[in-house]
C-alpha positions as CSV (number, residue, x, y, z in Angstrom):
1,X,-72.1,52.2,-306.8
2,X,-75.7,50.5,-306.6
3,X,-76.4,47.8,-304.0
4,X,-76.4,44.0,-305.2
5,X,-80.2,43.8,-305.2
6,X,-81.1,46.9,-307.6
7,X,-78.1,45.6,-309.7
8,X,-79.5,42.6,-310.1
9,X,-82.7,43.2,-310.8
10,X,-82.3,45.8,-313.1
11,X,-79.7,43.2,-315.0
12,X,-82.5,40.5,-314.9
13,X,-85.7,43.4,-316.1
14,X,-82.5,44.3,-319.3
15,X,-82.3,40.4,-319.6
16,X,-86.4,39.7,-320.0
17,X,-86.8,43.7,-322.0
18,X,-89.4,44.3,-318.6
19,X,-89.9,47.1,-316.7
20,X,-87.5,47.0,-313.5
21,X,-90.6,47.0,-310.9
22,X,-91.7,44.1,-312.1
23,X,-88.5,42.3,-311.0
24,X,-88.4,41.8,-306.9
25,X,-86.4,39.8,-304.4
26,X,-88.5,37.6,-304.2
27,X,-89.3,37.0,-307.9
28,X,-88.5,33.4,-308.6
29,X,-86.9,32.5,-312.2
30,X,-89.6,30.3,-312.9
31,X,-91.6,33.2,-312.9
32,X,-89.7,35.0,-315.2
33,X,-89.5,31.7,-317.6
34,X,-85.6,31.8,-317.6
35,X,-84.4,28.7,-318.9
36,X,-81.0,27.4,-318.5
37,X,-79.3,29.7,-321.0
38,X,-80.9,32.8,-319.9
39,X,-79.5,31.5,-316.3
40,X,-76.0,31.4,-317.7
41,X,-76.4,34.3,-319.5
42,X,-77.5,36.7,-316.7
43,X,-74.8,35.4,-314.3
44,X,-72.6,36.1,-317.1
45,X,-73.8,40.0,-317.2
46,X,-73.9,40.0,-312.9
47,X,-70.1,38.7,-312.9
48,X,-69.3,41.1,-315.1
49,X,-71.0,44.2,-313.9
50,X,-70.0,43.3,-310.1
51,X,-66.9,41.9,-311.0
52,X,-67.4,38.5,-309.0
53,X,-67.1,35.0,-309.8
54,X,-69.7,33.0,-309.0
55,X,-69.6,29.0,-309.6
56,X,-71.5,26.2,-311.0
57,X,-73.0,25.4,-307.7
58,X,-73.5,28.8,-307.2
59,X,-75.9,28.9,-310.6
60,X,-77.8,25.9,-309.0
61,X,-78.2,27.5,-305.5
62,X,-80.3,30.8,-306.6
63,X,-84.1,30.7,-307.3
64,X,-84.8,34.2,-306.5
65,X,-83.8,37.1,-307.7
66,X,-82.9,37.8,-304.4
67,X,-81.0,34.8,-303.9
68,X,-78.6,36.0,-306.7
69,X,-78.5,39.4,-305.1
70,X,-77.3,38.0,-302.0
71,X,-74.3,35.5,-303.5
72,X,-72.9,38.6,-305.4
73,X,-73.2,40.6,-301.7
74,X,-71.6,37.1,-300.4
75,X,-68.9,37.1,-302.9
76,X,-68.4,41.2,-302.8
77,X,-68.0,40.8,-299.1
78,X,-65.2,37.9,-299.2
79,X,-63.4,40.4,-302.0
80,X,-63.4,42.7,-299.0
81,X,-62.3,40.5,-296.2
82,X,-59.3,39.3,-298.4
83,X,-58.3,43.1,-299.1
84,X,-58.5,44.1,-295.5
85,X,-56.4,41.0,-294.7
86,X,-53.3,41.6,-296.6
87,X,-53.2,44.9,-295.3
């Protein structure tokens, strides 16, 4: 399974049809002109492909690519912590 970051990123370069390595951490969505649909529509594919949930305030809280990344590690890790915990 790839880490949060290149799954991300490589989700966002699909979204925008560009070449992967021009999509860093730190690449802001301004940058990449999303818009608020592209926003929704990218979270859509990341909760998908990662199988997470992210919320509205969530969507608000990212500006990086990056920043995504890291709420999908966030929300992976919690997945985690409530698996081990039952057991």
């Amino acid at each position: 399974m790839m880490n949060a970051l290149e799954g991300v990123r490589s989700i966002v370069a699909a979204h925008f049809r560009v070449h992967a390595s021009k999509v860093q951490a730190d690449t802001t969505w301004d940058a990449i002109c999303g818009d608020d649909l592209d926003r929704i529509e990218v979270v859509m594919t990341v909760e998908d492909n990662f199988r997470v949930q992210l919320s509205d305030d969530d969507m608000q809280e990212f500006r990086t690519v990056g920043d995504l990344a890291g709420l999908v590690d966030r929300r992976l890790a919690e997945r985690r912590e409530a698996v081990r915990s039952r057991a």
